[in-house]
Structure formats: structure tokens, C-alpha cells
N, C-alpha and C positions, 0 to 999 in steps of 0.2 A: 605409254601407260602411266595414269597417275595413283601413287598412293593416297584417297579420297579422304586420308583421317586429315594427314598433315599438307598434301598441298606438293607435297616431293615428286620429284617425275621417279617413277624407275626406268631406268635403260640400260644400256650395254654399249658403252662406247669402242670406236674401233681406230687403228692410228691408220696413218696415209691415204692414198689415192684409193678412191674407188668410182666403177663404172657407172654406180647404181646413181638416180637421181635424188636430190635430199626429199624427202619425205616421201620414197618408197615407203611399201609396204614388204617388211621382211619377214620370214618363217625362222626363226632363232633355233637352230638344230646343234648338235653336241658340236659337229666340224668346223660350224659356222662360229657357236661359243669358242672352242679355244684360240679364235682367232683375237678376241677379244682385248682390250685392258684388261677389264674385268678378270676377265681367265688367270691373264699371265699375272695379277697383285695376288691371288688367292694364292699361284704356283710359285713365288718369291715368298711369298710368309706375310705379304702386306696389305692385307683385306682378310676379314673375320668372315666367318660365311651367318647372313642373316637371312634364310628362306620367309620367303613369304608362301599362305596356300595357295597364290597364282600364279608362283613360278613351277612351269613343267618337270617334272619327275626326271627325267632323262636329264636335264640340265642341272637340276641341284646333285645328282650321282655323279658327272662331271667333273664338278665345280669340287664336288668329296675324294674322287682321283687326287687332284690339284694340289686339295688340303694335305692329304694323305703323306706326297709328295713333298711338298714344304716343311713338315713336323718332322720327317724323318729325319730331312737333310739339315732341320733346326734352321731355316731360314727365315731371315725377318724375325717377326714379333714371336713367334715362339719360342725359343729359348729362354724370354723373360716371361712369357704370360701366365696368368694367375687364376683364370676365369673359375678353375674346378681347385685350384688348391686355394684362393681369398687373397684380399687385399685387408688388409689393416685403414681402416676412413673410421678418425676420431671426427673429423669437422668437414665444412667443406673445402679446407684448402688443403687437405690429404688430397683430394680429387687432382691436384696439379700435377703431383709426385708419385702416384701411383703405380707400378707395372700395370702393363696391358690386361685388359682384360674386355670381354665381348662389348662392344658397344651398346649394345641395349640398355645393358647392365647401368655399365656407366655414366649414360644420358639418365637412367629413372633413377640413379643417386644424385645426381647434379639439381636434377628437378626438386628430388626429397629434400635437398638441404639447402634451399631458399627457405626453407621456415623451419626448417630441423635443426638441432644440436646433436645430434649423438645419434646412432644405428637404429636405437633402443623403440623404435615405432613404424621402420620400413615397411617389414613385412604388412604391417595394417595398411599402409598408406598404397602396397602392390596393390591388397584384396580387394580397396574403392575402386582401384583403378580396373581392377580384372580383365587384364590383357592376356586374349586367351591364345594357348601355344597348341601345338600337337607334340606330340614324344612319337617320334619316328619309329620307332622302335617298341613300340607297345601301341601303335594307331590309338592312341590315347587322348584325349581335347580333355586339358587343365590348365588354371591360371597361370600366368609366368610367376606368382608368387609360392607354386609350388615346387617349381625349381630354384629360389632361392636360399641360401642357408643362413641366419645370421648366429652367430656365436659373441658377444662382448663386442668387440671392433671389427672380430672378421665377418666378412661377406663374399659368399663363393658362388658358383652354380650348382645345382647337383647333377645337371647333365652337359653334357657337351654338346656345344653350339651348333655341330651339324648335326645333330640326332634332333633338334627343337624346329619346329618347323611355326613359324608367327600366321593365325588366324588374322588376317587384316579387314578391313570393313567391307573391299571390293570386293572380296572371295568369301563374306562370311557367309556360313549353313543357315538356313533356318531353322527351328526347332517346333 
């Protein structure tokens, strides 16, 4: 499967030997995912969870076990991550330096600050863009610039990264 915006494959890689012929056709089910990379970087702390609406229900609940897992035990990137408490980005070479925070995030600051100085017009520049999310948790459809915060230098999420589920162009609703 390709993401149709940018061109990215999505898939689910898997290590060692297997029976199967390359370019089967596979059914991706929870047993089959925690066989995964995938699975096991989410279950280490070292993969951010980025749902898309064409990833199956059963599999991103998984994938939130995983995370679950990882936060507790503080492994990987969470111990340092920032996504719901902010990063400090005066310029774009804060971007180098930064703690962790969701990827999304911090690809559409990197983007913003090719012609940006300062925080102080983000939010406007989300709204052009109006990339739209779900809030899992309220079956909600809102711009990702609804879940962002800015304050002076800080920039945060106001939801947590598995609760956002990304409207992509292949899975988008009609209206």
C-alpha cells in the first residue's frame, strides 16, 4: 500500500526466513503484527504510533498494548518525549536539539521554518494546510491544527498521538 499524498509505501516489515513467496498476498492480523519490526520498535519506545484511517482497528489497539508497554517501562524515546508537555523552537536550528516529540509534529515545523522566523504564524500556516485527524476518543474529524498548542516558543499537542488517528487522501470520506 502506498500513501497517494507523498509517494511513501506503508508496510510492516518482518526479520528472518519465511516460507511465504515475495509478493504474496498477506492478511495482517494482531498475531501476524506482533511478529513485526514494527511491533517490536513501538514495544522498545522506538517508533511513535502514526495511525492512518486505513490502518485496521484491531491493529492500531495492538500497536496501543505495545505503546502502553513501552511508557510504562520508560523505554526508548519516552522518558525524554515532549509531544503533550512542548518543545521550546525559537528558529529552525532548535529543530536539531530538540527532545522527541511525534513526528508529524516535527516534520510540519521543519516544513514551517523554511520561510518562518519564530512560532508566531504556525497555527495559520496548519489551517492552509488542513490536515485532517480523527480524535479517537470523541470519533471526532478536526484539523491537525486543532490539536496543536502554541504559547511564545512553546509548541505541544493537546492530544496524545495514539488517541489522533491521520485522515489520509486514500481512506478520505466523502462529504
Amino acid at each position: 500500500m502506498v500513501d497517494d499524498s507523498s509517494g511513501r509505501p506503508i508496510c510492516f516489515v518482518f526479520a528472518g526466513n519465511t516460507e511465504r513467496e515475495d509478493g504474496d498476498e498477506v492478511f495482517l492480523d494482531a498475531n501476524l503484527l506482533r511478529d513485526s519490526v514494527n511491533y517490536r520498535q513501538v514495544l522498545e519506545g522506538y517508533a511513535y504510533p502514526l495511525y492512518y484511517n486505513t490502518l485496521f482497528t484491531q491493529l492500531r489497539q495492538e500497536f496501543n498494548k505495545a505503546l502502553a508497554v513501552a511508557k510504562k517501562d520508560k523505554k526508548g524515546y519516552w522518558p525524554s518525549d515532549k509531544t503533550l508537555t512542548g518543545v521550546t523552537v525559537k528558529n529552525k536550528d532548535d529543530l536539531k536539539t530538540i527532545d522527541p516529540i511525534w513526528p508529524k509534529l516535527w516534520r510540519r515545523l521543519e516544513e514551517y521554518f523554511r520561510s518562518a522566523d519564530s512560532l508566531a504564524g504556525f497555527i495559520d500556516f496548519l489551517e492552509v494546510k488542513n490536515e485532517r485527524i480523527d480524535i479517537l476518543s470523541e470519533m471526532e474529524e478536526r484539523g491537525l491544527q486543532d490539536i496543536v498548542a502554541v504559547q511564545g516558543n512553546l509548541v505541544k499537542l493537546t492530544e496524545s498521538p495514539e488517541n489522533i488517528r491521520v485522515v489520509g487522501k486514500a481512506g478520505r470520506r466523502g462529504r
